[in-house]
C-alpha positions as CSV (number, residue, x, y, z in Angstrom):
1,X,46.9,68.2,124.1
2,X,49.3,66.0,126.2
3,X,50.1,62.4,126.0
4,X,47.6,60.2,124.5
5,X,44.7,62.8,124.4
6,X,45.0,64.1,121.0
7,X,44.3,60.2,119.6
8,X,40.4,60.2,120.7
9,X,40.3,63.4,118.3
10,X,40.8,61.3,115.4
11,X,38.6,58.6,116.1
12,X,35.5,60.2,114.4
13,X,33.4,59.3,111.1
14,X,34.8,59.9,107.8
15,X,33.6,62.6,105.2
16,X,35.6,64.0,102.6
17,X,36.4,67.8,103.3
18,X,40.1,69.6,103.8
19,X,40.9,71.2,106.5
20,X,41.0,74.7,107.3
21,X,42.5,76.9,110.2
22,X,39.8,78.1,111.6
23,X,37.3,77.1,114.4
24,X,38.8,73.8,114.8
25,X,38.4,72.6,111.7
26,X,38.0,68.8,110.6
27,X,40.4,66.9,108.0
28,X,39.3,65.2,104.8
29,X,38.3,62.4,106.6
30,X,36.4,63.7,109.8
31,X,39.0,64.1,112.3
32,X,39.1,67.0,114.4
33,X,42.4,69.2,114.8
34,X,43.4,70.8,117.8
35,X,43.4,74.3,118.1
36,X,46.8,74.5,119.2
37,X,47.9,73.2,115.6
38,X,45.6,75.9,114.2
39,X,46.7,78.4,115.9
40,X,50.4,77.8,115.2
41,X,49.8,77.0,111.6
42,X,48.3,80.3,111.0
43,X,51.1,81.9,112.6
44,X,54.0,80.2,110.7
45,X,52.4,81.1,107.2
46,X,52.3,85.2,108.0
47,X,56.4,84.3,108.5
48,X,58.3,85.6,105.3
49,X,61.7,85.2,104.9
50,X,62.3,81.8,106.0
51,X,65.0,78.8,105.4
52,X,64.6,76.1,102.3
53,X,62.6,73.4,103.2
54,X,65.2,70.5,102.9
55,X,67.2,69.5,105.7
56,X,69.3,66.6,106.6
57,X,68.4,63.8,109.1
58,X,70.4,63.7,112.1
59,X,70.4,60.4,114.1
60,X,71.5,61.5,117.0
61,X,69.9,64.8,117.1
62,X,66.9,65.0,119.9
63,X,63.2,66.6,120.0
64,X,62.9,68.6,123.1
65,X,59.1,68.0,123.3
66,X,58.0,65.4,125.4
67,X,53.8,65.4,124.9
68,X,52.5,66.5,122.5
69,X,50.2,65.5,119.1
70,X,51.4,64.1,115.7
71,X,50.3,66.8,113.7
72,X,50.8,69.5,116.3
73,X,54.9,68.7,115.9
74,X,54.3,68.4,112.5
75,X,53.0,72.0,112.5
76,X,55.9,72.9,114.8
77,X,58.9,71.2,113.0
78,X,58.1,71.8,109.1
79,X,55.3,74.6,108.6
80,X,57.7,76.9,110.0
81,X,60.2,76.5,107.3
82,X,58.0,78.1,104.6
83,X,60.3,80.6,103.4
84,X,60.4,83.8,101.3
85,X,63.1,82.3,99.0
86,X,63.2,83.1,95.4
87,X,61.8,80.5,93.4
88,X,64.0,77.7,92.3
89,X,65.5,77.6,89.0
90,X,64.3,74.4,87.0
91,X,66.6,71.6,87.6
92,X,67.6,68.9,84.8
93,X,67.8,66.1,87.4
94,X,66.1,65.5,90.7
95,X,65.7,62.4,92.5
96,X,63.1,60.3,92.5
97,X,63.2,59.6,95.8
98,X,63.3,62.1,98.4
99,X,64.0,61.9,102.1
100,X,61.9,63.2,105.0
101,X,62.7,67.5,105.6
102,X,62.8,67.2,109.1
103,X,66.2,67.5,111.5
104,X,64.8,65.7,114.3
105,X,64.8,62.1,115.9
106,X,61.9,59.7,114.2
107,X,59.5,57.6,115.2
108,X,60.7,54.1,114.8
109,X,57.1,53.3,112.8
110,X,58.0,56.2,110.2
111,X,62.2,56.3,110.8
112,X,62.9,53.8,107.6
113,X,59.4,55.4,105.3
114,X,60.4,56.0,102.0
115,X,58.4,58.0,99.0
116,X,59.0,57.9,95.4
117,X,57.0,60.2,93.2
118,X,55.0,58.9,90.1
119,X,55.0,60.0,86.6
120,X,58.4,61.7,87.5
121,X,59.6,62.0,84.0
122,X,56.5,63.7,83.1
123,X,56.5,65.9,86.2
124,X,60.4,67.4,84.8
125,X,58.8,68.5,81.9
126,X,56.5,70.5,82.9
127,X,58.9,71.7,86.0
128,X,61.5,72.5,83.1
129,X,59.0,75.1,81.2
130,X,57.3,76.4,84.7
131,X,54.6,74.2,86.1
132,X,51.3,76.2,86.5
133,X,48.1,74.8,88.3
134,X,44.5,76.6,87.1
135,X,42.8,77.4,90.0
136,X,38.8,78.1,90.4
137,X,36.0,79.4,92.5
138,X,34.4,76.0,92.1
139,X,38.0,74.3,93.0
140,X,39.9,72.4,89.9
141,X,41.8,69.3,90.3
142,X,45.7,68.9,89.6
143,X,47.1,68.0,86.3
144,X,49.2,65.9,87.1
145,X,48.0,64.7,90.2
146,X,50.0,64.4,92.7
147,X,50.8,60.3,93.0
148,X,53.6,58.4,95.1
149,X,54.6,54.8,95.9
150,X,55.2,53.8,100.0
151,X,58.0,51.8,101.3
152,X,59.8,51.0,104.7
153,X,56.5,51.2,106.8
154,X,55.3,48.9,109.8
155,X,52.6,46.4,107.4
156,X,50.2,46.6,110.7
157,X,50.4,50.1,112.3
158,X,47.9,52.8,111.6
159,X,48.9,56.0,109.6
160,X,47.2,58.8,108.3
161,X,48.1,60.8,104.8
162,X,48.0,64.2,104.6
163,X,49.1,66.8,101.4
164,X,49.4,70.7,102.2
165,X,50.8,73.4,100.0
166,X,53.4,76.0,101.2
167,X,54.8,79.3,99.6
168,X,57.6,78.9,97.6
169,X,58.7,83.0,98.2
170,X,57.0,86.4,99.5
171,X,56.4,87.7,95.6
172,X,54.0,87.4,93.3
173,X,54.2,87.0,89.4
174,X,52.8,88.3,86.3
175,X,53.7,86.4,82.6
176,X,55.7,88.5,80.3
177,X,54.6,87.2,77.0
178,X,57.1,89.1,74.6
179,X,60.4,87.1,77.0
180,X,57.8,84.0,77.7
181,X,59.0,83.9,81.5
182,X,58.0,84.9,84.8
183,X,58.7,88.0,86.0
184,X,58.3,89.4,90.1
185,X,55.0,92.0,89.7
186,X,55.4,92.7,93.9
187,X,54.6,91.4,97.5
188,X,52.5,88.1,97.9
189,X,49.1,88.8,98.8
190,X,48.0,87.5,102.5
191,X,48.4,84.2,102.8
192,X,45.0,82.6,103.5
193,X,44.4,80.1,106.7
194,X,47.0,76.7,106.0
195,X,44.8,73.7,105.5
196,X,45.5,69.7,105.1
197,X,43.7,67.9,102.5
198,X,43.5,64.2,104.3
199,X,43.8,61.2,101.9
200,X,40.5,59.4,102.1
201,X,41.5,56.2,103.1
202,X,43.2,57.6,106.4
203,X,43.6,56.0,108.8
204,X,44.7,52.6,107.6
205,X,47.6,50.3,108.2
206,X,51.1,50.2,106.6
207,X,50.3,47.2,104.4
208,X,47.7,48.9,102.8
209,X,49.7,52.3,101.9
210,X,52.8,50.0,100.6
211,X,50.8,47.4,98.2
212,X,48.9,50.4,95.8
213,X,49.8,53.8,94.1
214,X,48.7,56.5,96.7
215,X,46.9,59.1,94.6
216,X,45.7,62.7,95.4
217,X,43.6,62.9,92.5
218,X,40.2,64.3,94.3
219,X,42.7,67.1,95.7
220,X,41.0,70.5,94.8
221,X,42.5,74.0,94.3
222,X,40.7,77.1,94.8
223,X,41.4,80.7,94.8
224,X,38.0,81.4,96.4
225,X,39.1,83.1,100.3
226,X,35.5,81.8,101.1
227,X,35.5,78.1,100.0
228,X,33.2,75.9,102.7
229,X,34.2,73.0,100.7
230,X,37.2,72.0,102.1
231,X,39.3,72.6,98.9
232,X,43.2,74.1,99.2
233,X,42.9,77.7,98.9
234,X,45.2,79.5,97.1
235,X,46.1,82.7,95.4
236,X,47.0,83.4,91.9
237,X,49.9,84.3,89.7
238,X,51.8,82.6,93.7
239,X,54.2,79.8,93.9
240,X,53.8,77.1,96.0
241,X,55.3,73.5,96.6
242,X,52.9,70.3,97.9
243,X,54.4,68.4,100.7
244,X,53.3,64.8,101.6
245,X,53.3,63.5,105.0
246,X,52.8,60.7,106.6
247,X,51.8,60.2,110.2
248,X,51.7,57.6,112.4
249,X,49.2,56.8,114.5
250,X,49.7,55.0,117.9
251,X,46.9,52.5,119.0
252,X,44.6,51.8,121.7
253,X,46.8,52.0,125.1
254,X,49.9,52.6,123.2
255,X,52.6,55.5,124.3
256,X,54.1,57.9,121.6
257,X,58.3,57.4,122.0
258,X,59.3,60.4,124.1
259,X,61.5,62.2,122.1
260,X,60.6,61.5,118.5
261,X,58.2,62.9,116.5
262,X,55.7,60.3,114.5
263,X,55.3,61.6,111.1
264,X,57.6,62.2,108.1
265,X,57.6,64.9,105.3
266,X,58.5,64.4,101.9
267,X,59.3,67.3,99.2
268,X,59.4,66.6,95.8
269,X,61.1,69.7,94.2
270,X,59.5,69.0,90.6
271,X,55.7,69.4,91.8
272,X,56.3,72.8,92.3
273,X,54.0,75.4,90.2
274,X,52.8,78.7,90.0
275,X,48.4,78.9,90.7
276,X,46.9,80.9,87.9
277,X,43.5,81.2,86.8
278,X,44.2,80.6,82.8
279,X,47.5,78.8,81.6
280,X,50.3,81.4,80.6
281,X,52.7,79.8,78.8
282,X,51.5,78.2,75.5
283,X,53.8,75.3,76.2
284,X,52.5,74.4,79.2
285,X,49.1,74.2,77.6
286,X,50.3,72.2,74.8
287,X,52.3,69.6,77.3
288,X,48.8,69.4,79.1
289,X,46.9,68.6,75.9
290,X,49.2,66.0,75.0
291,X,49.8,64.5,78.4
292,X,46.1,64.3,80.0
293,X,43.8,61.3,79.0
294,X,41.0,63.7,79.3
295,X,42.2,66.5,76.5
296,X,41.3,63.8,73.6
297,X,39.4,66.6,72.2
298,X,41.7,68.8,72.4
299,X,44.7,66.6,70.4
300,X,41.6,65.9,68.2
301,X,41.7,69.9,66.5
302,X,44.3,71.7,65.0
303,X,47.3,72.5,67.6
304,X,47.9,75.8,66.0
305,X,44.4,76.0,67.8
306,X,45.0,75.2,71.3
C-alpha cells in the first residue's frame, strides 16, 4: 500500500483476536493487515542467524522508503533482526528503561516515546533463575504479564499498541535436572506464521496511553499450530523475547513524514523466557507461587509440596 491507503485498513470494528500471517489476517482489535506485511513477516522469521535486536538511534541517519504502511516498515526495519544468537546470559542489572531498536529516522509523534517496564524487580528474578512461560492448547496467560508505563507521546494523536514475540536463537532446549540448567537438545522446530497480539484499547490518543499502566494481561500463549483464536503461537522447550511497539497513526487528510518511519520498538531484555508446557525448574515454580495473587492456594500447603 502507498501513501495514505493503508489508514482505511484500520478503520474497522473492534474484536479481540491476534493476528496471524495468513490470509490477511485481522489484529486484536479488527484491523486488517496488508498482505505485503504478511508476506514479509513470514519470510523474516524462516531467517536464522541473524544480528541482536538492539541498535542505536541515529539522528541523522535516513529511511530510504518513501510510501509505505506503519506496520509494513515495522515488519521491514525490526522483524528482520530476529537472530539465531545464543541465548543471553542473565544479567544482574538492566535498565528500566529501554530505548526504541530501530536505526532509522522517527516520526516526530513517536521520536521522544519513552517505555519503562513494570514489576521490573520482580521480572530480574525470575530472568536470573531462567524465565519459563507454560504454554497450552487452550492458550495460557503470562505470569508476569507483560505491563509498561508511556511517556513523551503527542497527548492528542492516535496510536495503536501492538506486542509480538521473536526467537531468541535457532536451538531448542531440554532441562537437565541433575545440573538444574538448560542445555541445547538441537535445531528449533519451524517457526510458526509471526502474529501481533493488538492491545484492546487501540487506536486511542496519546493522553490516554500516558495517564494508566498499559497491561497485556489478556495476552494468550499457545503451542497449538492450529489455534483460530487469535492467541501467540509458540513452540516449546524455545526461547523467545516480547517486543512492544507503538505505532502512530496519522489522521483524516494527514501525510505520513517522508522519510521516517511512525512506530517505535521497545525490548526489555528481562521478559525473556523459554515456552514449556510444565515448569522445569523447581525455583521458578516456587517464585510463581509466591509472586502471583492467584496461587493463594498454593502458599496455603506445604512448600515441600509444590
Amino acid at each position: 500500500m502507498e501513501g495514505q491507503e493503508w489508514r482505511g485498513e484500520w478503520q474497522q470494528p473492534r474484536q479481540n483476536d491476534g493476528v496471524s500471517a495468513s490470509q490477511c489476517p485481522r489484529s486484536s482489535s479488527g484491523f486488517i493487515l496488508s498482505q505485503s506485511l504478511v508476506e514479509r513477516l513470514g519470510r523474516d522469521h524462516e531467517q536464522p542467524g541473524l544480528p541482536t535486536l538492539h541498535h542505536p538511534i541515529r539522528d541523522n541517519s535516513t529511511c530510504e522508503r518513501s510510501t509505505y504502511s506503519p506496520l509494513q516498515a515495522l515488519s521491514e526495519s525490526t522483524c528482520r533482526d530476529h537472530g539465531a544468537q545464543p541465548a543471553p546470559p542473565p544479567q544482574p542489572t538492566l535498565p528500566r528503561v529501554q530505548s526504541s531498536s530501530q536505526n532509522v529516522t522517527l516520526h516526530p509523534a513517536v521520536s521522544r516515546c519513552t517505555a519503562t517496564l513494570e514489576l521490573a524487580a520482580l521480572w530480574r528474578s525470575f530472568h536470573e533463575l531462567g524465565t519459563e512461560m507454560i504454554v497450552t492448547k487452550a492458550g495460557r496467560r503470562m505470569f508476569p504479564a507483560l505491563q509498561a508505563r508511556l511517556g513523551g507521546l503527542l497527548p492528542n494523536a492516535q496510536y495503536l499498541l501492538l506486542v509480538d514475540f521473536v526467537p531468541l536463537d535457532d536451538k531448542r532446549y531440554r532441562y537437565a535436572f541433575h545440573s538444574s540448567s538448560w542445555v541445547v537438545a538441537g535445531k528449533a522446530d519451524p517457526i510458526s506464521p509471526p502474529r501481533f497480539h493488538l492491545h484492546p484499547d487501540s487506536p486511542a490518543p496519546g493522553s490516554h496511553w500516558m495517564r494508566q499502566l498499559v497491561s497485556f494481561d489478556k495476552l494468550k500463549l499457545t503451542n497449538n499450530q492450529l489455534d483460530d483464536n487469535g492467541h501467540i503461537i509458540l513452540n516449546s522447550m524455545h526461547r523467545y523475547q516480547p517486543r512492544l511497539h507503538v505505532v502512530y497513526l496519522p489522521g483524516e487528510g494527514q501525510a505520513a513524514t517522508p522519510g521516517t518511519v511512525p512506530y517505535r520498538t521497545f525490548v526489555f531484555p528481562e521478559t525473556g523466557f523459554t515456552a514449556v508446557t510444565a515448569y522445569q525448574n523447581h525455583r521458578i515454580t516456587q517464585l510463581k507461587i509466591a509472586s502471583n495473587p492467584f496461587a493463594k492456594g498454593f502458599r496455603d500447603c506445604d512448600p515441600d509440596d509444590w
